[in-house]
PASEBA-1860 file (N, C-alpha, C; in nm, 3 decimals):
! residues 153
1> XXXXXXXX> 0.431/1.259/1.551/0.451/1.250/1.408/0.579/1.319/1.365 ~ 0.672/1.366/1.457/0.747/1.427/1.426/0.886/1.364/1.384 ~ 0.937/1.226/1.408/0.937/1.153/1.364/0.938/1.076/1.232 ~ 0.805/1.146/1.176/0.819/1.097/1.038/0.853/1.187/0.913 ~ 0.912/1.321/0.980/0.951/1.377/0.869/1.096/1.370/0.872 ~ 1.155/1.358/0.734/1.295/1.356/0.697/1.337/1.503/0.628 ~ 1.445/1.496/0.610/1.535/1.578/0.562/1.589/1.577/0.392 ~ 1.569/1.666/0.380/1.641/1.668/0.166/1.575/1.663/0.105
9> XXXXXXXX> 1.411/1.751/0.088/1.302/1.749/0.018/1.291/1.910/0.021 ~ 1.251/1.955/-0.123/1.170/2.098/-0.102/1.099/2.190/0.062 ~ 1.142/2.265/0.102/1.090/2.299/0.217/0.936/2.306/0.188 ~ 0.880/2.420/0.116/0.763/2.425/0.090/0.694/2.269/0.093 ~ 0.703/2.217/-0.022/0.674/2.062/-0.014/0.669/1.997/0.103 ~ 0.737/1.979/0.219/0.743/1.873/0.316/0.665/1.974/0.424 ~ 0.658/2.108/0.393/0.594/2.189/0.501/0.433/2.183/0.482 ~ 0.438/2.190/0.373/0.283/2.120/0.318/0.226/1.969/0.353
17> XXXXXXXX> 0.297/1.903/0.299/0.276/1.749/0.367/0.273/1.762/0.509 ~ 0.331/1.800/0.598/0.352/1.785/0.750/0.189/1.888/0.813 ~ 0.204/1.988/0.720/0.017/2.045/0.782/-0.091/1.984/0.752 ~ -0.087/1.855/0.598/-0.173/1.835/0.589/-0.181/1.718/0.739 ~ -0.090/1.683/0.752/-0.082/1.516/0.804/-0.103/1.565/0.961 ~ -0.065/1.696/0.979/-0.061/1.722/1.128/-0.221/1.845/1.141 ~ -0.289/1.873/1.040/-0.366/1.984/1.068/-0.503/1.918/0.986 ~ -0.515/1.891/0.885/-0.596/1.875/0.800/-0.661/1.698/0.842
25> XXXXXXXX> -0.515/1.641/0.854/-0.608/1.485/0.877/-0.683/1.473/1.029 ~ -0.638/1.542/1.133/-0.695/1.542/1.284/-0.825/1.586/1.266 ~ -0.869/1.684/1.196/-0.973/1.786/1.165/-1.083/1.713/1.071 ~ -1.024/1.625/0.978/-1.117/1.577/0.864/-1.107/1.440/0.834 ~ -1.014/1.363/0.918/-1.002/1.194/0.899/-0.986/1.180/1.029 ~ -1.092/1.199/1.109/-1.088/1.129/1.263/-1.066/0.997/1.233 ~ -0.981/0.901/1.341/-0.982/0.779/1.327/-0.847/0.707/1.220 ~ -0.827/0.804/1.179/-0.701/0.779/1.059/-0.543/0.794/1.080
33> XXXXXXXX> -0.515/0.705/1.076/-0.325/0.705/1.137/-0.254/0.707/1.004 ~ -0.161/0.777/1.053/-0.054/0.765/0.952/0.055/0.671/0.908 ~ 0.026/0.604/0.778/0.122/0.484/0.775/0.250/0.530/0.715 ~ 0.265/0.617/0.650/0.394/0.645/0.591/0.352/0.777/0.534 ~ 0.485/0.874/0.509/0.492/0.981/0.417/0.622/0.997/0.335 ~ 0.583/1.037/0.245/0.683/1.024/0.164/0.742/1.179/0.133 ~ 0.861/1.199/0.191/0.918/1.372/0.189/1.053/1.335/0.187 ~ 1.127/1.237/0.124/1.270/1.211/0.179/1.314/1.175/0.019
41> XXXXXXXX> 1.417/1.187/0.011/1.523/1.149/-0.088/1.542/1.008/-0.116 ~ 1.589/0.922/-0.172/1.669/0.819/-0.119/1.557/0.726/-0.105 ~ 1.585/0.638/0.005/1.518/0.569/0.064/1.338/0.596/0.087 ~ 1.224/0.560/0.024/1.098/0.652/0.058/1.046/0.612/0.168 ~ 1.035/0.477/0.157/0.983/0.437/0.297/1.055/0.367/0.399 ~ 1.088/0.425/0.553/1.167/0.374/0.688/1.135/0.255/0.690 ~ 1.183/0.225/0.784/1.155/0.041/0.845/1.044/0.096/0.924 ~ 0.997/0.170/1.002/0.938/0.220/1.077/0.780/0.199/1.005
49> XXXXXXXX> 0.790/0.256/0.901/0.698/0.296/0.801/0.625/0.198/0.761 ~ 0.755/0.096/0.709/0.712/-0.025/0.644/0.657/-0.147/0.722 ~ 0.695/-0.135/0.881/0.577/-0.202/0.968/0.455/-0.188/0.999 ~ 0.438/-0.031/0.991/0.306/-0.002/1.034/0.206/-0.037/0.918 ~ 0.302/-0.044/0.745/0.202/-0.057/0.663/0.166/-0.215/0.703 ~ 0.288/-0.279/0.724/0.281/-0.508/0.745/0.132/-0.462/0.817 ~ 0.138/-0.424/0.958/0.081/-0.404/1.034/-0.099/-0.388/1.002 ~ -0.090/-0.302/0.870/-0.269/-0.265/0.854/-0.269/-0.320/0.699
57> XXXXXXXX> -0.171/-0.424/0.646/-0.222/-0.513/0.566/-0.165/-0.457/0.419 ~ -0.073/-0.349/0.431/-0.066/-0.274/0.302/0.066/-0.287/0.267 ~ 0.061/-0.326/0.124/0.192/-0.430/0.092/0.225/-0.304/-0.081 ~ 0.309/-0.198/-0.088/0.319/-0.119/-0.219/0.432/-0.172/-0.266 ~ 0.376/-0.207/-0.373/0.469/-0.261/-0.511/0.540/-0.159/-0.556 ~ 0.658/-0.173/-0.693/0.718/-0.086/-0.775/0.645/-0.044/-0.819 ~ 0.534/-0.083/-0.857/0.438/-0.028/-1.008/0.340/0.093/-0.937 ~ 0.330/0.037/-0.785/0.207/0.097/-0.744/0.254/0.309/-0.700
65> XXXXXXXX> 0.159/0.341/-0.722/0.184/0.503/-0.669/0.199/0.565/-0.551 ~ 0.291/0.641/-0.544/0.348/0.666/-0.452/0.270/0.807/-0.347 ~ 0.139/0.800/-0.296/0.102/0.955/-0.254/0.244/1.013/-0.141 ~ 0.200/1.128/-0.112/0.290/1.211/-0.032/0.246/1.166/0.088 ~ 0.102/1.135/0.163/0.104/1.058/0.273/-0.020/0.936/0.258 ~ 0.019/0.869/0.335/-0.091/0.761/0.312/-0.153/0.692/0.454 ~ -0.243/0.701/0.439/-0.347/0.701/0.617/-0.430/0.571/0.579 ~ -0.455/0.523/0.725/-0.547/0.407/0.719/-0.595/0.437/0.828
73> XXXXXXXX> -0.754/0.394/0.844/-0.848/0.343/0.974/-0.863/0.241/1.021 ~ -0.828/0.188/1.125/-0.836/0.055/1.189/-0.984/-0.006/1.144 ~ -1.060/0.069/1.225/-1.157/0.035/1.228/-1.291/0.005/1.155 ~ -1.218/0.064/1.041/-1.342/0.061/0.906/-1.200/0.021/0.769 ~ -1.074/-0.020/0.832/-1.010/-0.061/0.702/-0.976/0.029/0.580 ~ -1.018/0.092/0.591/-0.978/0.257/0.476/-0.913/0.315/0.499 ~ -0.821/0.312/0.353/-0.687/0.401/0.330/-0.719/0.501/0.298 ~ -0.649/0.663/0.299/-0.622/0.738/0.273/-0.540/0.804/0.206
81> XXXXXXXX> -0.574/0.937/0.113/-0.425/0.989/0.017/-0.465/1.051/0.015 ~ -0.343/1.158/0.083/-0.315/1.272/0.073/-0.191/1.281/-0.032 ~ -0.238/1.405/-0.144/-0.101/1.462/-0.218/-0.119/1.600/-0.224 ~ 0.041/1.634/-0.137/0.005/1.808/-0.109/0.099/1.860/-0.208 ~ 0.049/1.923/-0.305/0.056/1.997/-0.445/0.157/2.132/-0.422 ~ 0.260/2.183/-0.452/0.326/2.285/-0.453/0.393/2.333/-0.637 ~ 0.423/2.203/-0.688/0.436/2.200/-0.781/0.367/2.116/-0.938 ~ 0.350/2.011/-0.846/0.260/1.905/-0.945/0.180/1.788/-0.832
89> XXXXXXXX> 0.133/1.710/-0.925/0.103/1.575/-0.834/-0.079/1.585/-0.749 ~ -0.127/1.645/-0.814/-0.276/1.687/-0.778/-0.314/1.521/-0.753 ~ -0.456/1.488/-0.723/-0.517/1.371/-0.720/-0.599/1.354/-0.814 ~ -0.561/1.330/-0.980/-0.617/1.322/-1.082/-0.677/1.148/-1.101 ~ -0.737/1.135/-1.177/-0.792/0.994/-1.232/-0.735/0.900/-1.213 ~ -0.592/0.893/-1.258/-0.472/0.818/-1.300/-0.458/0.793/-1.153 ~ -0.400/0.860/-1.055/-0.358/0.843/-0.923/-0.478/0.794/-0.847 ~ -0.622/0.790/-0.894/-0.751/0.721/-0.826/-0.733/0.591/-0.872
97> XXXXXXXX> -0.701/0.563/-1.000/-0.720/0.458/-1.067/-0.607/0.350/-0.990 ~ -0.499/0.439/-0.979/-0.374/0.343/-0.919/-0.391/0.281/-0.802 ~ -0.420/0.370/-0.792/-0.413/0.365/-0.555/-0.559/0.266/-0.593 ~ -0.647/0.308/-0.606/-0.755/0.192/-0.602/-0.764/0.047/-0.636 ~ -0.638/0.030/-0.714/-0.619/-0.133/-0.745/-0.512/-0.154/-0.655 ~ -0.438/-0.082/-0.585/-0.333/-0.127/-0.492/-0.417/-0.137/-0.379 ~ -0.530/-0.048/-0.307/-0.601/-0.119/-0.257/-0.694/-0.180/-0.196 ~ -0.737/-0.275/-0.348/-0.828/-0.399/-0.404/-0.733/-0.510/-0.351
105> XXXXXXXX> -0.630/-0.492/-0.426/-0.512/-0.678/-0.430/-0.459/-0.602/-0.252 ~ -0.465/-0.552/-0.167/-0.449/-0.539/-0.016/-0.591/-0.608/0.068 ~ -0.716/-0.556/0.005/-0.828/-0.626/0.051/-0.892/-0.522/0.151 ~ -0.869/-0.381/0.084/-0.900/-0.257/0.202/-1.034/-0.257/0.139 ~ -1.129/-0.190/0.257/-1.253/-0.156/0.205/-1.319/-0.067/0.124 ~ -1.209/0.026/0.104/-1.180/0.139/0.018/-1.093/0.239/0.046 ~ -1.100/0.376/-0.001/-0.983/0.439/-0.033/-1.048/0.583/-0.030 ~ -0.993/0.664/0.008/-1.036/0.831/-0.023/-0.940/0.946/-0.049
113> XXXXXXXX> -0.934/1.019/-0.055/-0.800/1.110/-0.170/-0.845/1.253/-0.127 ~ -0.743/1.335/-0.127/-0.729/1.462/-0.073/-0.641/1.528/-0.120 ~ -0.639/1.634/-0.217/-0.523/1.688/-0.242/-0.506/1.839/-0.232 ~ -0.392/1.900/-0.137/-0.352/1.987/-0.046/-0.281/2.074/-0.106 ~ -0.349/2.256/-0.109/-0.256/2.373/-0.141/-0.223/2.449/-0.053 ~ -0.131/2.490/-0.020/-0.085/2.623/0.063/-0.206/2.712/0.073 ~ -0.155/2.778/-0.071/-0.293/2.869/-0.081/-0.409/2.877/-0.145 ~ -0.499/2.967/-0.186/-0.599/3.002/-0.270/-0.535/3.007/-0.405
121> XXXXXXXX> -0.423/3.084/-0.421/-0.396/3.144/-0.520/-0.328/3.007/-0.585 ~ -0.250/2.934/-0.524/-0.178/2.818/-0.581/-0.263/2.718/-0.629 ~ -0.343/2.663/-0.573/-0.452/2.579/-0.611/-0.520/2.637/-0.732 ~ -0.529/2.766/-0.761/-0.562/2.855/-0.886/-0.504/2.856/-0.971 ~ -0.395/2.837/-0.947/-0.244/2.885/-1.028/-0.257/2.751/-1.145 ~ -0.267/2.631/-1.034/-0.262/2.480/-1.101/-0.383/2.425/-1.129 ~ -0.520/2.464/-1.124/-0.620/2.440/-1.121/-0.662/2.500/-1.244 ~ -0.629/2.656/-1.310/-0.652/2.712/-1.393/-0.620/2.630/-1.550
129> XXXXXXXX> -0.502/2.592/-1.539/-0.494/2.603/-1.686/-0.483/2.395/-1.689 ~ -0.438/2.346/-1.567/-0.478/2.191/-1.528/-0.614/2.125/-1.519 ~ -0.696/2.156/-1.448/-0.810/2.112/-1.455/-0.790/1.998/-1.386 ~ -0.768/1.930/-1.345/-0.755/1.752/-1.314/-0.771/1.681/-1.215 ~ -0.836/1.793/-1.100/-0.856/1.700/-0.980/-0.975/1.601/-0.997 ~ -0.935/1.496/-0.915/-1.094/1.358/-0.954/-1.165/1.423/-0.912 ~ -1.299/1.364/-0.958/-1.432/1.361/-0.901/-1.470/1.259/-0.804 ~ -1.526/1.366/-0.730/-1.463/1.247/-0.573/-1.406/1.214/-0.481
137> XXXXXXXX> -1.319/1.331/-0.480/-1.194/1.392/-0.403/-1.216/1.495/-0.359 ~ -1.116/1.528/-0.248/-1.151/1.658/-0.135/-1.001/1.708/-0.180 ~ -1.028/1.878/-0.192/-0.917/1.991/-0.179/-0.917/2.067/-0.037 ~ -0.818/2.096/-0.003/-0.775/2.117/0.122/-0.694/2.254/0.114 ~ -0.687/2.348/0.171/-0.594/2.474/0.176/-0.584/2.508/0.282 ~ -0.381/2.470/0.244/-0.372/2.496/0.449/-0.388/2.643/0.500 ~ -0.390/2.745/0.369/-0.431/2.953/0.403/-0.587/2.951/0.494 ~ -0.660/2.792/0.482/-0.773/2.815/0.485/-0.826/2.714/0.563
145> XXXXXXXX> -0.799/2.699/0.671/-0.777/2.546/0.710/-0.892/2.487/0.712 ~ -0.992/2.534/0.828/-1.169/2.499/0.868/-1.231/2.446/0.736 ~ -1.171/2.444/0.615/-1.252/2.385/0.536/-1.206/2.287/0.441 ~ -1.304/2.181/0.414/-1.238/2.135/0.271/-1.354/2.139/0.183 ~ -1.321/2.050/0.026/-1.418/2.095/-0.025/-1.430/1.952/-0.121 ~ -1.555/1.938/-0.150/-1.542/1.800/-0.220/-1.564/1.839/-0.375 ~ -1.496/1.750/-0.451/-1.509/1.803/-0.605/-1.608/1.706/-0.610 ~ -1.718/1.769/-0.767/-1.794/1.699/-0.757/-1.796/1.718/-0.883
153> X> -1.894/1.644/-1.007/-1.855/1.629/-1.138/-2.032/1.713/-1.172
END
């Protein structure tokens, strides 16, 4: 996977994305490959990237949202989103709502969402006065790895 990280993004930020994608998804999305991440400037998604999505059927529009990584299972057809949070970009409603009609019109069997803090305290920091992670979604802290946690309403 090393490979799929680029250059000219927030360190924190892409150091976050790269634990969730290298620590958090092995541990808690057995079965789940990585189709693309998005940590680069410029250009978001490689040619590289953009085969593996041809490849498991996943076709992202302009309109559609962009997570920080995005995973699929062969074998049961389910995408994945991960968005690892340093500054903004939690996995609120809006970003369930999106990713879930992008993919419906793909023809995936569904979709699951994860969104990733460094720490305790950061996830606090943005959690406190934000509020907004879905219901339905798993938080992840890479200070804390062995666990995640499912929000629940």
């Amino acid at each position: 996977m090393a490979e799929l990280a680029r250059a000219n993004v927030d360190t924190g930020h892409k150091d976050l994305i790269r634990a969730s994608v290298e620590q958090y998804a092995p541990r808690f999305l057995p079965g789940f490959e990585v189709l693309y991440i998005d940590d680069a400037d410029g250009d978001r998604i490689s040619d590289v990237e953009r085969a593996r999505m041809a490849a498991a059927g996943v076709n992202l529009a302009l309109e559609d949202a962009m997570p920080d990584a995005l995973l699929w299972n062969r074998a049961t057809d389910h995408l994945w989103v991960i968005e690892a949070v340093t500054s903004d970009g939690e996995v609120d409603m809006h970003k369930v709502q999106a990713v879930k009609r992008m993919a419906a019109r793909c023809g995936k069997a569904g979709v699951g969402f994860t969104t990733t803090y460094r720490t305790w305290k950061e996830a606090a920091s943005r959690q406190g006065p934000h509020q907004n992670i879905a219901i339905d979604t798993y938080i992840w802290i890479q200070g804390d790895p062995a666990k995640q946690f499912k929000v629940e309403g």
